[in-house]
C-alpha positions in Angstrom: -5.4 -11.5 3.5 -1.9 -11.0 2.0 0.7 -13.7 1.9 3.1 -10.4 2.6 1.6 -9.2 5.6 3.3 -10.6 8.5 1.1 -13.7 10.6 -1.6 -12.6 7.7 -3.1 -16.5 8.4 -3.2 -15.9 12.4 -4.9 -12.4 12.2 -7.4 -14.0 9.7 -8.0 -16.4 12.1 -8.2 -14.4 15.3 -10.9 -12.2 13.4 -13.6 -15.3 12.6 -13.2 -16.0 16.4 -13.9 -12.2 16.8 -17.2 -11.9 14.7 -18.0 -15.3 12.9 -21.2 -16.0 15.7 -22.7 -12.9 13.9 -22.2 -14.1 10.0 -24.0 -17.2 8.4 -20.2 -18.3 6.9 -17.3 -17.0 7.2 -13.8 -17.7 5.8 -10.4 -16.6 4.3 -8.1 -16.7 1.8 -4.4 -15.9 1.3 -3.5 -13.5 -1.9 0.3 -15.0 -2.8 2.2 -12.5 -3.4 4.3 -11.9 -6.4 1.9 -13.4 -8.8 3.2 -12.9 -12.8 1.5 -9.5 -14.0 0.1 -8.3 -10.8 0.7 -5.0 -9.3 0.3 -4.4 -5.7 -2.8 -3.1 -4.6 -6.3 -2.9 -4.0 -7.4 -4.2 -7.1 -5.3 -6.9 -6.7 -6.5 -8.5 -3.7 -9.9 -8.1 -4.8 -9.2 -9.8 -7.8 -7.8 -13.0 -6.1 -10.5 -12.9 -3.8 -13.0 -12.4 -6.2 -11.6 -16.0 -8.0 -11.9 -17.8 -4.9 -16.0 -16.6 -4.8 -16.3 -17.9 -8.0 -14.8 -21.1 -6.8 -17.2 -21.7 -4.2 -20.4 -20.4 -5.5 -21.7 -20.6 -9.3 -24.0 -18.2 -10.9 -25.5 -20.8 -13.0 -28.9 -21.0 -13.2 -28.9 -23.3 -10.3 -26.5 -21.7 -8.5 -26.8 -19.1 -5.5 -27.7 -15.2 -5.9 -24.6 -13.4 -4.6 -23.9 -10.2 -4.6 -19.8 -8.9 -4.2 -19.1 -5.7 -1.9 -16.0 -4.4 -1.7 -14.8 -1.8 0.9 -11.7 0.0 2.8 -11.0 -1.6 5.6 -12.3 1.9 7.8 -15.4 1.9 6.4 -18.2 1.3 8.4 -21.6 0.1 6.6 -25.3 0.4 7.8 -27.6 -2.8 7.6 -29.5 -0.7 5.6 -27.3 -0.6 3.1 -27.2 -4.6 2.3 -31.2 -4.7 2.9 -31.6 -2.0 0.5 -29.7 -3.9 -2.0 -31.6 -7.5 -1.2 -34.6 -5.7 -1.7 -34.0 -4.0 -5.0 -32.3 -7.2 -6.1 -34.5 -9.7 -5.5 -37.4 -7.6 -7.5 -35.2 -7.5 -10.5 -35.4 -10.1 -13.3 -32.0 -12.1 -13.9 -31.0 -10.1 -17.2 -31.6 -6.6 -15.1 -29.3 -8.7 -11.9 -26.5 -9.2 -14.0 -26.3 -5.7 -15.1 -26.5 -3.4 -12.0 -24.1 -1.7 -10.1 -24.6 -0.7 -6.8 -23.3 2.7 -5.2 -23.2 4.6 -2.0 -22.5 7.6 -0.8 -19.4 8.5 1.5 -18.7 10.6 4.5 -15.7 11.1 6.7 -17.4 11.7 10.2 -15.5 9.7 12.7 -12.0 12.2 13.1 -12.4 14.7 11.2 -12.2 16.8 14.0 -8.6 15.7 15.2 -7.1 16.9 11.2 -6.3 19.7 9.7 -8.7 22.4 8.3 -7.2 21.8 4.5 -7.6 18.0 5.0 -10.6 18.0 5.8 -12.1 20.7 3.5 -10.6 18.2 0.6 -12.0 15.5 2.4 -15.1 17.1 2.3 -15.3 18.5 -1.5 -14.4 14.6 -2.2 -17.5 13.5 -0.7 -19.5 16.0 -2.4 -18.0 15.2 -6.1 -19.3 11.5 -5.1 -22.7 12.7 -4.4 -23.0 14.9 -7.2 -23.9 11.8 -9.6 -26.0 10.4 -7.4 -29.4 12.6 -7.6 -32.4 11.2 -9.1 -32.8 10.0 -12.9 -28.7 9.7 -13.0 -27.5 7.4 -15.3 -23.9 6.8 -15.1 -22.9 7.1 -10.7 -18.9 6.0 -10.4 -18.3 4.7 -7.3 -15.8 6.0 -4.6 -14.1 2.9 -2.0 -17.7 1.3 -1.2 -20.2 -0.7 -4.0 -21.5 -3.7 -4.7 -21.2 -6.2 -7.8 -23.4 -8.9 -8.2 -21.7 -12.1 -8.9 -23.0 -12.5 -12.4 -21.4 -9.3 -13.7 -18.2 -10.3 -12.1 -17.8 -13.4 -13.9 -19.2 -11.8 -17.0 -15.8 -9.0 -16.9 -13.6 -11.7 -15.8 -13.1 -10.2 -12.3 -10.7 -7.5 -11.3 -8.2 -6.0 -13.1 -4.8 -6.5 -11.5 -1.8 -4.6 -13.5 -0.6 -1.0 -12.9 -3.4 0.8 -14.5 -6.0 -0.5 -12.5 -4.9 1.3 -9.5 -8.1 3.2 -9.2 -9.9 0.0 -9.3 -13.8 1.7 -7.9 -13.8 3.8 -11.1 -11.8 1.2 -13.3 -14.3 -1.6 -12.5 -17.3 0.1 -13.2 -16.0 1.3 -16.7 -14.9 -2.6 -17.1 -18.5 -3.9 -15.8 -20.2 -0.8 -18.2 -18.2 -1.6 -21.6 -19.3 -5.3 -20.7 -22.9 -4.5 -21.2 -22.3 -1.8 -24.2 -23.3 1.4 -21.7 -26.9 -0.5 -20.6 -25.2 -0.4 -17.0 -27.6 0.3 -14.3 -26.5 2.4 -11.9 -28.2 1.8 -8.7 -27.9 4.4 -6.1 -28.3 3.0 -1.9 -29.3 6.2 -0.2 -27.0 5.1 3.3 -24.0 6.8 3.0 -20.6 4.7 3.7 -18.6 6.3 7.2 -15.0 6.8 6.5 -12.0 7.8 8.4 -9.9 11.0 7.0 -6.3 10.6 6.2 -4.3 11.4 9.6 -0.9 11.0 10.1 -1.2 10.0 14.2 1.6 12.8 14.8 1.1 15.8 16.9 1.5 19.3 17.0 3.5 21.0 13.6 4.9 17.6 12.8 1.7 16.0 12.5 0.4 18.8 10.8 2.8 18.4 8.2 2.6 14.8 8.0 -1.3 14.8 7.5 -1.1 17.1 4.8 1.5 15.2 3.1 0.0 11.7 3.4 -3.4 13.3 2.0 -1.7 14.6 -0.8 0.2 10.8 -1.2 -3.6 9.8 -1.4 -4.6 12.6 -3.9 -1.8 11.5 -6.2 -2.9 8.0 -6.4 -6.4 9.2 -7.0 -5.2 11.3 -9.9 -3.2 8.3 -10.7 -6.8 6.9 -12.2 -6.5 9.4 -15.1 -5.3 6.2 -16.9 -8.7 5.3 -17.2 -9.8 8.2 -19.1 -7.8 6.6 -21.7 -8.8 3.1 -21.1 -12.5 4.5 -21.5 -11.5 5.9 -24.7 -9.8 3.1 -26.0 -13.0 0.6 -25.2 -15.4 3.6 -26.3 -13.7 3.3 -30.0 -13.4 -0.6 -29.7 -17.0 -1.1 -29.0 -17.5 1.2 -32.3 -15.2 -0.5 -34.1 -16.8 -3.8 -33.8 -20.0 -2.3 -34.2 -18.8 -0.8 -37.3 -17.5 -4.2 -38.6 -20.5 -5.8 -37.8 -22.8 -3.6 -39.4 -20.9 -3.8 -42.7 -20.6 -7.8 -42.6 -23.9 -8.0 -42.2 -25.6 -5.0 -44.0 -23.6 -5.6 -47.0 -23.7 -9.2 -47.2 -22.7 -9.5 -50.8 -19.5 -7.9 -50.4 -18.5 -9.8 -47.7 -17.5 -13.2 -47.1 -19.7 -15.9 -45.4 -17.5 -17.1 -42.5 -16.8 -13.2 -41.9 -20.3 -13.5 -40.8 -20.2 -16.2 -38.5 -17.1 -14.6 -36.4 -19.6 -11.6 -35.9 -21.3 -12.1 -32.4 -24.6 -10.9 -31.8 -24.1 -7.4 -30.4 -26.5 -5.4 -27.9 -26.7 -1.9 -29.6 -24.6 0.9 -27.5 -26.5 3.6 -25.2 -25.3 6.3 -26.4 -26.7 8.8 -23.6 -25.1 6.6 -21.0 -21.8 6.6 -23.4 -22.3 10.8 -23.5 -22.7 10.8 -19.3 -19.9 8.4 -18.5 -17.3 10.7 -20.9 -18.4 13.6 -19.2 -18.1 12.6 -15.7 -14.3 11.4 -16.9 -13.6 15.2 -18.1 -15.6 16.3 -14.6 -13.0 14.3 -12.9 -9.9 14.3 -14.7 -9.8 16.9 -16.8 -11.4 19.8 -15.3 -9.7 20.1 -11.9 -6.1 21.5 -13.6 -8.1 23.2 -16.4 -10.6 25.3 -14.4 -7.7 26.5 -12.2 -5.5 27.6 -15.1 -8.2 29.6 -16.2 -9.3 30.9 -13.2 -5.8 31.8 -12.0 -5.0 33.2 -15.3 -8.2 35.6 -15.1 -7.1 36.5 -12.0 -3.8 37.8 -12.8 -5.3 39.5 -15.6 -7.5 41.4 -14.0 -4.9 41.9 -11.3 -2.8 43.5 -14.0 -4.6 45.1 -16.8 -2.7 46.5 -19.7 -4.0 49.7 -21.2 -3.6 47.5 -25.0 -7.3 46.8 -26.6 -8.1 42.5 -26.4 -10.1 40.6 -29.1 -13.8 40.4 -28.2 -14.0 36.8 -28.2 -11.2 36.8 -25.7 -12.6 39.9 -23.4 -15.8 38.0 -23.0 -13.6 34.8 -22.1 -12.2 36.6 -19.5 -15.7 38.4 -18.0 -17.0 34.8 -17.8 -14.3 33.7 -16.2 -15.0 36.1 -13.3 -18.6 35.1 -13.4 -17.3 31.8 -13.0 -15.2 32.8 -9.7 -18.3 34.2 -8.3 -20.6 32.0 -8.8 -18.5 29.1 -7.8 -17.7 31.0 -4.7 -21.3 31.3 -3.5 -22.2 27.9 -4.6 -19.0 26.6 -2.4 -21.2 28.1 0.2 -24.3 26.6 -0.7 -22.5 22.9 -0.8 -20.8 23.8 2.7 -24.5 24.8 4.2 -25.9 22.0 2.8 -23.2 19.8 3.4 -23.2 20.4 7.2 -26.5 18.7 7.3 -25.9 15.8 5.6 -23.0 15.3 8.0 -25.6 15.4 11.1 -27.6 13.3 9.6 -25.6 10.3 8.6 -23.8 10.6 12.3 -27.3 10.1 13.4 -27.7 7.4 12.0 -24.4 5.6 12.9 -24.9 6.2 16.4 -28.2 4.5 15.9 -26.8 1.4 14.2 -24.3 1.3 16.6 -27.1 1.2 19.5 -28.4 -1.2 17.8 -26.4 -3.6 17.5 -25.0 -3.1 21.4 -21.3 -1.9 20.4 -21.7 1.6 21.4 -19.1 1.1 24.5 -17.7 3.8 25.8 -18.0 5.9 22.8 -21.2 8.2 24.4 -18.1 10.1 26.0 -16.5 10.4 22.5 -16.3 13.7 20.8 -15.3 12.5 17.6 -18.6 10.2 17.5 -20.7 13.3 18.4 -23.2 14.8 15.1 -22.0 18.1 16.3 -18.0 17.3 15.7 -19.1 19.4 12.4 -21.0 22.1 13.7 -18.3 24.7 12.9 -18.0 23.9 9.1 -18.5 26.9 7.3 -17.3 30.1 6.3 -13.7 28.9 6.9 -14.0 25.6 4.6 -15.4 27.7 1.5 -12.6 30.3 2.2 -10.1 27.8 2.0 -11.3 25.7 -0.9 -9.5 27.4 -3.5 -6.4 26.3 -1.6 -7.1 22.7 -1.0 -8.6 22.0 -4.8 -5.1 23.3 -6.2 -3.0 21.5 -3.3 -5.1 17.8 -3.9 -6.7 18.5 -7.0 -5.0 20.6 -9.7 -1.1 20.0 -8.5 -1.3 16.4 -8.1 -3.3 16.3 -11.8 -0.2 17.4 -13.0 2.0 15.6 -11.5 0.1 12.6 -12.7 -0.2 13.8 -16.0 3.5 14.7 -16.8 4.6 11.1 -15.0 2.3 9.3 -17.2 4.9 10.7 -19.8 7.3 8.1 -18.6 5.6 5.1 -16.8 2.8 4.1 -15.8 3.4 2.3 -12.6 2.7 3.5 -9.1 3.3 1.3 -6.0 0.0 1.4 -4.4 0.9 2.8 -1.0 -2.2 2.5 2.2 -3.7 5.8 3.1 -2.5 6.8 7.0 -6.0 6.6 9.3 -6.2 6.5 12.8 -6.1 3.0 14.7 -9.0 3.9 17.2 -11.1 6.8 17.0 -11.1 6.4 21.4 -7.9 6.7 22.0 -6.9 10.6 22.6 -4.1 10.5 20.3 -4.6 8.7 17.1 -2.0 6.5 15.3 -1.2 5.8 12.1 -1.6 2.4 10.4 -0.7 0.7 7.2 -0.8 -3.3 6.2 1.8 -4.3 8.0 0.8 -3.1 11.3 -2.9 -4.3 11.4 -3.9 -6.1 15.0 
């Protein structure tokens, strides 16, 4: 809890009475706010709460195995998602523990009926760029709001991050925990996707409309924020050489260099270079490419809109009858995704409903529309029609934005995303930290 947040110490409290009888331990500790190089935020908290773990268990080879999950405080997580980790976990040895990274997919299933069509066509195109990393023999997964550290790995990067360029701390911890262990990260993918709530503003009618868009766009822009770790990766990424570099030439050409030279020189794990290929890629897949494919695309476009009758350079007439390829073919894959997509929604609302069975906290919600697998039946034509318009809304615009205030600071006060307060109540409300039962 934070020290901000109004009666944080009672609500702590009135939550162990809530669901303590169903953990082994529980308990609670107060972030101070304020703290000397500490930004606001997610990363933050985690950070401080992350110390306090370390306090009370060890890692030490007679210490206990634990294993640190972070997520939003709407997500909802399947039991199989911690068995599935226990399992893979407890078959690995302790070198392989203490470098693995667990990830999950996402969905937003639980209101995405009650926003608007460009909302949740983002929403969903979000999910999808998660899962895109995830498929079989993938070596570098970043995580989106859900995963799972172990506690080794934590003390061994020293924890969370906690000034302003941390702000994306799911991507910006696993590129910390991956330059830790020179690229041999594994990347271990749980197959039971995390249920999340979309952005709403609680509003109705225009006005809530209006507001829904704009507090998704809020969110897009602090996602795009995280570019600054496509600069943090490239700063470790020549670092890491660097000291390779020097060690190599202390070592390899030990009659040119001086004897306590040598001894400085750690012992260095040699880099993977395929995972240090993957991981820049998926940076210039998610920071780069959303403003650069649309100026290229929109450019083609108005070219072809508006041919002039004067002869172009080959290389750049090819350029431009790729580039309508390109619009085609992404077109009809948007499709594809949508089809497919639709699916994968039904499914993991199966499931949730199951879990929720199971564990006798189903309630009233059989009379719930939004908890129904068919709230996405209708996704389709309309969401890969509209696409184009929500990837330049919250992808390419906010890019830029980011990318030309990065020109002058680097700070952004982390703000809480709107979501709903109850998913049964027929008009949802907005929430942020202060305002937390």
């Amino acid at each position: 809890m934070e020290e901000r947040e109004a009666d944080a110490k009672a609500k702590a409290t009135r939550l162990m009475e809530l669901v303590g009888h169903d953990f082994f331990d529980i308990s609670f500790t107060i972030h101070p706010a304020g703290l000397t190089g500490e930004a606001p935020g997610k990363s933050s908290n985690e950070s401080w709460a992350a110390k306090q773990i370390m306090r009370k268990y060890s890692s030490q080879q007679s210490g206990p195995e634990v294993v640190v999950t972070i997520m939003d405080a709407d997500s909802h997580l399947s039991p199989r998602y911690f068995a599935q980790i226990f399992v893979d976990y407890m078959a690995l040895s302790k070198e392989e523990r203490a470098a693995t990274f667990y990830v999950s997919p996402i969905v937003f299933d639980r209101n995405s009926h009650q926003v608007p069509l460009l909302v949740r066509t983002a929403d969903v195109v979000w999910s999808g760029a998660g899962i895109s990393t995830m498929y079989a023999g993938s070596s570098v997964c970043i995580p989106t709001s859900v995963y799972s550290v172990p506690l080794r790995l934590v003390e061994r990067t020293q924890g969370w991050d906690t000034g302003y360029t941390a702000i994306g701390e799911d991507m910006h911890m696993y590129l910390k925990c991956f330059f830790a262990v020179s690229g041999r990260l594994r990347s271990k993918v749980i197959y039971t996707a995390a249920s999340q709530c979309n952005v709403c503003s609680g509003d109705l009618g225009i006005r809530g409309y209006a507001g829904t868009v704009a507090a998704r766009y809020q969110q897009a822009l602090r996602h795009m924020w995280g570019m600054l770790d496509t600069g943090y990766a490239l700063r470790h990424a020549t670092a890491m050489l660097f000291l390779r570099a020097r060690f190599w030439w202390c070592h390899g050409v030990g009659r040119r260099t001086l004897h306590h030279l040598k001894q400085q020189q750690p012992h260095l794990p040699s880099i993977h270079k395929t995972n240090m290929l993957t991981m820049l890629y998926r940076l210039l897949e998610a920071h780069i490419l959303p403003l650069q494919l649309v100026v290229a695309l929109t450019s083609s476009t108005l070219y072809d809109t508006a041919k002039s009758s004067r002869p172009l350079p080959s290389v750049l007439r090819v350029s431009f009858i790729i580039c309508r390829a390109c619009r085609l073919l992404g077109f009809g894959a948007m499709i594809l995704f949508v089809y497919r997509y639709r699916a994968y929604h039904y499914l993991c609302v199966e499931l949730r409903r199951a879990d929720e069975k199971l564990a006798r906290k189903l309630g009233d919600a059989d009379n719930e529309k939004g908890a129904e697998p068919t709230t996405m039946a209708s996704i389709g034509w309309r969401e890969a029609v509209v696409f184009p318009v929500a990837g330049v809304l919250f992808g390419a615009i906010p890019a830029l934005q980011a990318t030309l205030m990065h020109l002058y600071s680097v700070r952004l006060v982390y703000t809480v995303s709107l979501k709903p307060l109850s998913a049964r109540t027929q008009r949802s409300k907005s929430i942020d930290c202060e305002s937390l039962p």
